[in-house]
Each structure stands twice: as structure tokens, then as C-alpha cells.
C-alpha positions in Angstrom: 12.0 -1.3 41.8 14.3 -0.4 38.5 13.7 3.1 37.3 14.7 4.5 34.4 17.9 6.6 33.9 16.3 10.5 33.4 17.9 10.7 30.1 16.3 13.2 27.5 15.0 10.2 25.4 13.1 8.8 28.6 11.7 12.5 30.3 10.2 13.1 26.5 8.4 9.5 26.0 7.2 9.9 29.7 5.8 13.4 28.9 4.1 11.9 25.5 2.4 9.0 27.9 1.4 11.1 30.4 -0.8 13.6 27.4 -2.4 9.8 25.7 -5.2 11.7 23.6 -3.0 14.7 22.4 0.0 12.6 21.7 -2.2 10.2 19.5 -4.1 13.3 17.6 -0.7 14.5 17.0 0.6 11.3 15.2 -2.6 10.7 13.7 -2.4 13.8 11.7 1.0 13.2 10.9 0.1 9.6 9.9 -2.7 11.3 7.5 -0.3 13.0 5.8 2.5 10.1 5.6 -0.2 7.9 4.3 -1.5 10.6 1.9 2.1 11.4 0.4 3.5 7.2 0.7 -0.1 6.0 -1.0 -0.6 9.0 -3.3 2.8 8.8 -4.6 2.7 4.5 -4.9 -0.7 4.9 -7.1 0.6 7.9 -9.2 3.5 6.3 -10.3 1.9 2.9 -11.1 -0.3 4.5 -13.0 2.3 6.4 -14.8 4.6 2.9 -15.5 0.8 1.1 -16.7 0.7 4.2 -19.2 4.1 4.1 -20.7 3.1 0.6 -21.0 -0.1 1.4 -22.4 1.9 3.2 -24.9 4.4 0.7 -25.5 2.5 -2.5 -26.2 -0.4 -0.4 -27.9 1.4 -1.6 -31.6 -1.4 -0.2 -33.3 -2.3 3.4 -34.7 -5.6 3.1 -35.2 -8.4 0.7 -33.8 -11.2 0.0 -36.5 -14.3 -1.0 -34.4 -18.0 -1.2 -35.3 -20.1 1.9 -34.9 -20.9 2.8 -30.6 -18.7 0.2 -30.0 -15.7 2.5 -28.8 -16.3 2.8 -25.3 -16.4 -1.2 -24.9 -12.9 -1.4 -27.2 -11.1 0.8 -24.6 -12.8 -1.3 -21.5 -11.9 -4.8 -22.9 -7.8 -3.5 -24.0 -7.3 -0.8 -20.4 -9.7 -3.2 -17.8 -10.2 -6.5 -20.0 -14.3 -6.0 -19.3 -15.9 -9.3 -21.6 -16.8 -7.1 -24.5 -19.1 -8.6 -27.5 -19.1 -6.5 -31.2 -18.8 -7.5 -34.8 -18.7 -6.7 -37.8 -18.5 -7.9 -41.2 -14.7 -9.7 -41.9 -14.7 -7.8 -45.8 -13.8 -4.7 -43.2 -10.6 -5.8 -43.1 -9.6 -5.4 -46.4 -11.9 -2.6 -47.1 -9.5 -0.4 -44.3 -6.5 -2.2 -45.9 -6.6 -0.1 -49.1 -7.3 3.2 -47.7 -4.1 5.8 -48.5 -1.1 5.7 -45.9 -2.5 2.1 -44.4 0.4 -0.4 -44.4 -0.4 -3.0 -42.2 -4.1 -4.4 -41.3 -5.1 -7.0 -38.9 -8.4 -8.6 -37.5 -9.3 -9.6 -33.9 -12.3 -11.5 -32.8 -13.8 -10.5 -29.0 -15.4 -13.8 -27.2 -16.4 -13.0 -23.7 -16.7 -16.2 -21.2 -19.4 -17.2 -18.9 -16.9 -19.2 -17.1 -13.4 -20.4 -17.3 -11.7 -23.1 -15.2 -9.0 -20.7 -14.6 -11.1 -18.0 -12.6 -14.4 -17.8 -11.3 -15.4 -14.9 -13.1 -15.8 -14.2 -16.8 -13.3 -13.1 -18.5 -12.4 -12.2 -22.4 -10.7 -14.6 -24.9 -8.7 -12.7 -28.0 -8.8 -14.3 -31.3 -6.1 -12.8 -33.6 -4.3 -13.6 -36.8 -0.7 -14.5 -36.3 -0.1 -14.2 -40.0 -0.9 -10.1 -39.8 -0.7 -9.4 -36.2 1.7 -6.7 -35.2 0.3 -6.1 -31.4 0.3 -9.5 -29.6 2.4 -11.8 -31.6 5.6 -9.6 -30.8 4.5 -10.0 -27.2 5.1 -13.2 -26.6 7.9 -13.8 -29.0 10.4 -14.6 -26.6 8.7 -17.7 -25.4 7.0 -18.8 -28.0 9.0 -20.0 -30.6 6.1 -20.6 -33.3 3.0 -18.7 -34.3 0.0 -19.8 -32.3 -1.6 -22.9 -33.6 -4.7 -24.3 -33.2 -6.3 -25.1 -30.0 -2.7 -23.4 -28.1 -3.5 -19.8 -26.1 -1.5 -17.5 -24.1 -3.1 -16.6 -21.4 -2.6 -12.9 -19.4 0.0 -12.7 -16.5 -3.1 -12.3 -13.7 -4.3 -15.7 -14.7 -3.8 -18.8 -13.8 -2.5 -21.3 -15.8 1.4 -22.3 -16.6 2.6 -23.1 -19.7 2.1 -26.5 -20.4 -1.3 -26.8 -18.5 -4.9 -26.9 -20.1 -7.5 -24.3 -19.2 -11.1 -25.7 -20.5 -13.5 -22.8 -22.7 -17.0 -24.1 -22.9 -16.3 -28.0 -22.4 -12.9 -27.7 -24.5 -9.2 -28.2 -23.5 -6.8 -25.5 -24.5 -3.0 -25.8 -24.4 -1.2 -22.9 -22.6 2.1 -22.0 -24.5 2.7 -18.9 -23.6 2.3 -16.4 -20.7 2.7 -12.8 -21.2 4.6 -9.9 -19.4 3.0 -7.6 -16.9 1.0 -4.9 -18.6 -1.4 -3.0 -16.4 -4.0 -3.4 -18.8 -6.9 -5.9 -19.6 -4.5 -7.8 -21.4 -3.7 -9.1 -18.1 -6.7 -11.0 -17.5 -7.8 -12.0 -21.3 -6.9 -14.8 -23.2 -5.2 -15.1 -26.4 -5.6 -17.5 -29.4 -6.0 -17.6 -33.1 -8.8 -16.8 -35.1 -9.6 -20.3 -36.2 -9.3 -21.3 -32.5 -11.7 -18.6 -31.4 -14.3 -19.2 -34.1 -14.9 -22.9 -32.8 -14.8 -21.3 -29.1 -18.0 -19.2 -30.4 -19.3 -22.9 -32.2 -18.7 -24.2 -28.8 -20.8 -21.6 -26.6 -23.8 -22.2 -28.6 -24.8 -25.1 -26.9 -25.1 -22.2 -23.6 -25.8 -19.5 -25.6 -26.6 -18.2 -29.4 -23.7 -16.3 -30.7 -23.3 -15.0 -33.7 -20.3 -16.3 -34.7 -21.4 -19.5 -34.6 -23.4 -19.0 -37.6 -21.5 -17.0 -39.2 -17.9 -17.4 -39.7 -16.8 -13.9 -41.3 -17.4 -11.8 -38.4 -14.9 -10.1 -36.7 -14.5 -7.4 -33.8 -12.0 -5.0 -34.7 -9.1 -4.3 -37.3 -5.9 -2.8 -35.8 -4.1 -0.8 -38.4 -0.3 0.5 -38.7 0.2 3.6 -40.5 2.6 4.1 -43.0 5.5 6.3 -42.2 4.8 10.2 -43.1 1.3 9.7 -42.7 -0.7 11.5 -40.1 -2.6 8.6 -38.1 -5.0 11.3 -37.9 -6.0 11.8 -41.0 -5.9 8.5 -42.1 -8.4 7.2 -39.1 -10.6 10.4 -40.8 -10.3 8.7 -44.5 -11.5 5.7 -42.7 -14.4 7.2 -41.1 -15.7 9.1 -44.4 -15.1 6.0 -46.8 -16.8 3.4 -44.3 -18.8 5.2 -42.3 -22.1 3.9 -44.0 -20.9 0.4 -43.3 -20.8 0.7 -39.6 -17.0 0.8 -39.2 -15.9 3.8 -36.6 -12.1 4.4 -35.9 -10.3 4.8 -32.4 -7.4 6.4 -32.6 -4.9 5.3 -30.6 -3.0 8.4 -30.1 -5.7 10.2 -28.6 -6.8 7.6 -26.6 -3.4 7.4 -24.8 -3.9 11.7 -24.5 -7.1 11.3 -22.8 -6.0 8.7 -20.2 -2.7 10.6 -19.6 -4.9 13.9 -19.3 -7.0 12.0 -16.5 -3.9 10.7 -14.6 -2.2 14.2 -14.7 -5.2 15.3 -13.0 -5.4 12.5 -10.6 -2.0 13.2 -9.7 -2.2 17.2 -9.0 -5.2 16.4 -7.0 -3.3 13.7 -4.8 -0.2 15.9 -4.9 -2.6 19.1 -3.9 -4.1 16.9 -1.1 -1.0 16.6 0.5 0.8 19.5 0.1 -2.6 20.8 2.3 -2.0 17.9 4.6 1.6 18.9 5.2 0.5 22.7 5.8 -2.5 21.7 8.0 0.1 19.2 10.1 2.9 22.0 10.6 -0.3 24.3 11.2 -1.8 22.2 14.1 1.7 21.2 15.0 2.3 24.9 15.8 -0.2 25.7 17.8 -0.5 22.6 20.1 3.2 23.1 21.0 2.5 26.9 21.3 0.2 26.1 24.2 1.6 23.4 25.9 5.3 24.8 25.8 3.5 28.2 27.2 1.9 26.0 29.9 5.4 23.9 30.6 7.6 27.0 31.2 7.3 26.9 35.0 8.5 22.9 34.5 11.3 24.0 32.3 11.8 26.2 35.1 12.0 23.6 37.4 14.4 21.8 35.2 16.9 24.5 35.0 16.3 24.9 38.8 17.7 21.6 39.0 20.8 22.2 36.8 19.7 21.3 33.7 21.5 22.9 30.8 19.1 25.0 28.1 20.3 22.6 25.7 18.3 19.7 27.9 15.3 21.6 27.3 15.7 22.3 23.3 16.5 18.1 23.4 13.2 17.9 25.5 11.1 19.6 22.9 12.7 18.1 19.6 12.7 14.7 21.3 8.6 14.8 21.8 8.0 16.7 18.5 10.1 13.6 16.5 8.8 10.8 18.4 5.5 12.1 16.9 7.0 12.7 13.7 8.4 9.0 13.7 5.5 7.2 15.1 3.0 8.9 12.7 5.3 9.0 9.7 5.6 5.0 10.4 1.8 4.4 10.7 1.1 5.8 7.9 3.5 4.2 5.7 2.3 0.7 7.3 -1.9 2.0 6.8 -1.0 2.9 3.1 1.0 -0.5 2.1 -1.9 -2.5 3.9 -4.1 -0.6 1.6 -2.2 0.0 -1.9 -0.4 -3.5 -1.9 -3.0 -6.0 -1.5 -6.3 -4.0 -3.0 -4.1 -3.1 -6.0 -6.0 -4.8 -8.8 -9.4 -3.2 -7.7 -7.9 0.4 -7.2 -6.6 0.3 -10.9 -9.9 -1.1 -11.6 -11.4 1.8 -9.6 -9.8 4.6 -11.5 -10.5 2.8 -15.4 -6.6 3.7 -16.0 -3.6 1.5 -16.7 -2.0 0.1 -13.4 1.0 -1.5 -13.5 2.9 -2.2 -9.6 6.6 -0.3 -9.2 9.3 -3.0 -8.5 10.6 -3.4 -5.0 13.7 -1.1 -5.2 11.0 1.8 -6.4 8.8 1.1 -3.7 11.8 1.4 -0.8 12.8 4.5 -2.3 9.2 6.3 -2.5 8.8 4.9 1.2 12.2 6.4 2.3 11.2 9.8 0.7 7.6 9.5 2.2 9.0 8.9 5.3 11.4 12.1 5.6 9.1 14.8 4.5 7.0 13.5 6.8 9.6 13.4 9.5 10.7 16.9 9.3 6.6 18.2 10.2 7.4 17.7 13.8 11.1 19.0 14.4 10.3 22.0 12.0 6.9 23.1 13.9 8.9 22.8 17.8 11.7 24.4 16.4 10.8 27.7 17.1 9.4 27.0 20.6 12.5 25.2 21.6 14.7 28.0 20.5 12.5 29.9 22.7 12.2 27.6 25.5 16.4 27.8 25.8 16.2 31.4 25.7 14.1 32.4 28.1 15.6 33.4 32.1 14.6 31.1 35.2 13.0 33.6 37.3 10.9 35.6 34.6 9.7 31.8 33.5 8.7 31.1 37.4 7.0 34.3 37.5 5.0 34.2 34.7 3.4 31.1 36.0 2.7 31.9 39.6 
């Protein structure tokens, strides 16, 4: 029979196998927490990298949209929701010579029933590439050409390569063009001009009435650039008071960006908050288990130094147990978060109605690294105490206290 040498290492996994239920509590609070700070921190910082790129890509100031349509602008551009609203084309020009306005350009909102590159519906983008300052810069670096008709770009979590043909409605569309990543709803919408999106809408008819169909100066919203020393503010209020009575309401683009980065602070203080408790509640719990088994043990670690074992055996005892549980919970929870973050990413961001955008590989290692040695340290810093203790305390006053 081969038995193992009685090294430190062995004596404290043996000890951990012989206690199964308290040794898995123990590493499944640890694991709560690694999961908690690993996961928390994964999300938050996605989020954060989807807003700067919110605020990056936004290109426009101010979003002119048709009155109570506001809510489903922000869900078509931060989740890419199918949104439907028009208004009158003469908008566009109306907004154009309002004070401290310098560029103006119109977009046209289709939303599909189907699409032959995904099985759900998602929204096609008709925009001018003569006046467009959002999308057009975009996708400048591979496409060579303004969009022509009956060519889209198509979002990065679609499919489709460039060269293929997605079909809209019984119509073939050539994909030149792909964009970035963006964390937004750009991501799963589809982008083509406005005369290409107008016979779309002449398309769906023969499925559905839409009013584009029969009538061809409609449009959904008119993004607008504001002159330099202007306050976007004030011009989205000029807007509003000139226009109002024709239906047109103003999103400004700004506070938008303030509202979402208002909800993701908070998101991230409660996550932070969560575990910062967790970490407390582990050390906590951590405490007091050792507390009573170590008071329990001392006529073993009696029996130890009885047999000639040095005090510094029994501090290596203690630390040993208390950072195989530290390691085996700070792992598991690391492993539980990725197998939840990673592959569910798309429907958390959808979850939270914010910007997601995924950290590159190098980011990830790092947060896991960090992740992994705060929650390392729970176990060594709770048996610290106890194994400074332990490696104090005489032989005989140990046996005695146990007889």
C-alpha cells in the first residue's frame, strides 16, 4: 500500500477531506464573493467601454424625432429594438435653419418581419450619405464610396460578409461594408441609403401597409451638429419652441449620454457595495469557523508537538487549510462567472438597456488575476490570527484544556 509522505501540504488536504460539508461551505462563500468581484467587475467595465463608445460614435448633438417618440429613438440606437415613427421630410430643413445649427441630416427607421440573416426582426437604417455625419464616417475605412443603391452595411452581430447578399422582403441586398463593435443597437441594425430604404418600405407592402410606401417624404429623425460656441442645449430648446406645433420633439444627445452614465455609476456602486459585503461577510464567517475548530483541534496540535513537530508545522497546518479554501473557492468562482458573463453577454447588456461592449482578452486576464488575489487573501487573513495563536500556545496547558 503507498502512503503519502506526512508533509504539511498532505496533513491539511487530509484534514479538509475528512470536514466534506464545512470545507465545501467554506469555498462556496469564498466562490460567492470571487464570482461577485470577477463578474461584477467584467460587466462594469463593459459597460463603461459600450459608453465611451456610446459617446464616441454618437456624432450627433441633437436627435430631432417626432413627438412621444423619444423612448423608442433611444431603444432602436442603445438596444437596436425595430422602432417605426415618421414625420414629415420638410422637418429637415425646417431644423436646418434654426440659429447655431450647422449640419442637418435625415434617417428613415424600417423595422423587419424577417431577414435571411437572423431569425428575428431586426431594424434597417436608411440615411443620406450626402449629409450624414454619424454613420458614413463609420465605415469609411472599408468602404471606399458612399453607399449606393441597393448596397448595406450591415451591424458586426450580424451575419453576412461583405460581398454576400442578405434578402429584405423578397429583395437581394449587396453587403459592402461591416462595421466596428459598438455595444449598441447599431450592432444588430442594418444600414443603407435613403432611396434604398424607401423601396424596402414599397417592398413590405405586399406583407404589410406602411406608410412610406405611399408616401415618399417621410422620414424618422434628423440628427443635427451644432455649430461651435453654441450651447446644444439651447439650440435643441429653439427647436422645440419653433416646431413644437408640428410634432417635432428634440433628444439631446448630451443628456442622454448623462442619464445612462448616471444608471451605470449606480449599477456599479451597487455591484462594488455587494462585494465589499461579500468580502466582509467571508472574512466574518471565516473567523469564526476557524475560531471553533482551531479551539477544538488544540489537543491534536498538542499531539503534533508531542510528536516533535515544530510550531512552525502548526502555523503551515492552518495557513495551508485556510488557502486551499481560498484557492479552490477563488477558482470556482472565477470559472461560475466566465460560464455566465461570456457566453450570456448579449442578453445581460440587453437586460440592463445600457451600452455593452466585451473587454479584450488582455483586460479580461488582468481583472481575473486581480479577482483572483483579493479573493485569495480572505482565507490566509481570517487563520492568521488563530495560527499565530496556535504556535504560541505551551503543550501541556493545550492537553489540559482538552481533557
Amino acid at each position: 500500500m503507498n502512503r503519502k509522505p506526512l508533509t504539511t501540504v498532505n496533513i491539511s488536504l487530509h484534514t479538509l477531506k475528512r470536514k466534506p460539508f464545512r470545507t465545501a461551505g467554506l469555498i462556496l462563500l469564498v466562490a460567492m464573493f470571487s464570482f461577485t468581484l470577477f463578474g461584477g467587475t467584467v460587466l462594469s467595465k463593459s459597460l463603461e467601454k459600450g459608453m465611451n463608445s456610446l459617446s464616441q460614435r454618437m456624432g450627433a448633438d441633437i436627435l430631432s424625432v417626432p413627438y412621444g417618440y423619444e423612448a423608442d429613438l433611444q431603444s432602436a440606437l442603445l438596444r437596436g429594438e425595430p422602432s417605426t415613427f415618421y414625420f414629415d421630410a420638410g422637418v429637415t430643413q425646417k431644423v436646418a435653419g434654426v440659429e447655431g445649427v450647422e449640419k442637418v441630416s435625415p434617417q428613415l427607421y424600417i423595422a423587419t418581419l424577417s431577414a435571411s440573416c437572423c431569425s428575428y426582426p431586426i431594424q434597417l437604417i436608411g440615411f443620406d450619405p450626402e449629409t450624414d455625419f454619424v454613420i458614413q464616417p463609420w465605415v469609411a475605412g472599408s468602404l471606399d464610396h458612399l453607399l449606393a443603391d441597393g448596397e448595406i452595411v450591415v451591424g458586426n452581430s450580424l451575419e453576412g460578409e461583405v460581398g454576400q447578399k442578405l434578402k429584405f422582403f423578397d429583395n437581394s441586398f449587396r453587403v459592402v461594408g461591416r462595421l466596428e463593435k459598438t455595444g449598441m443597437g447599431f450592432d444588430t441594425s442594418v444600414f443603407m441609403n435613403l432611396n434604398t430604404a424607401k423601396q424596402v418600405a414599397k417592398d413590405s407592402e405586399r406583407l404589410q401597409a406602411h406608410p412610406v410606401a405611399e408616401n415618399a417624404d417621410l422620414i424618422s429623425s434628423v440628427m443635427v451638429k451644432v455649430k461651435n460656441g453654441y450651447d446644444g442645449k439651447t439650440v435643441a430648446n429653439n427647436i422645440l419652441q419653433t416646431y413644437a406645433k408640428d410634432g417635432v420633439h428634440v433628444v439631446v444627445a448630451k443628456n442622454m449620454i448623462s442619464e445612462i452614465s448616471g444608471s451605470l455609476s449606480g449599477l456599479t456602486a451597487y455591484l462594488y457595495i455587494l462585494a465589499g459585503i461579500l468580502w466582509i461577510l467571508a472574512v466574518g464567517v471565516l473567523l469564526i469557523v476557524f475560531s471553533v475548530t482551531l479551539n477544538a483541534r488544540k489537543k491534536e496540535f498538542s499531539i503534533f508537538r508531542v510528536l516533535g513537530a515544530p510550531r512552525s508545522k502548526l502555523v503551515g497546518l492552518i495557513l495551508w487549510e485556510s488557502s486551499f479554501i481560498s484557492l479552490f473557492g477563488a477558482l470556482a468562482g472565477i470559472i461560475a462567472a466566465s460560464l455566465v458573463v461570456f457566453p450570456f453577454h448579449t442578453y445581460i447588456g440587453s437586460l440592463t438597456g445600457l451600452p455593452y461592449l466585451q473587454l479584450s482578452f488582455g483586460s479580461i486576464l488582468f481583472t481575473a488575476a486581480v479577482s483572483f488575489l483579493i479573493s485569495f487573501v480572505v482565507g490566509p487573513i481570517a487563520s492568521a490570527y488563530f495560527a499565530i495563536k496556535v504556535s504560541r500556545s505551551e503543550i501541556y496547558t493545550a492537553i489540559k484544556e482538552n481533557e
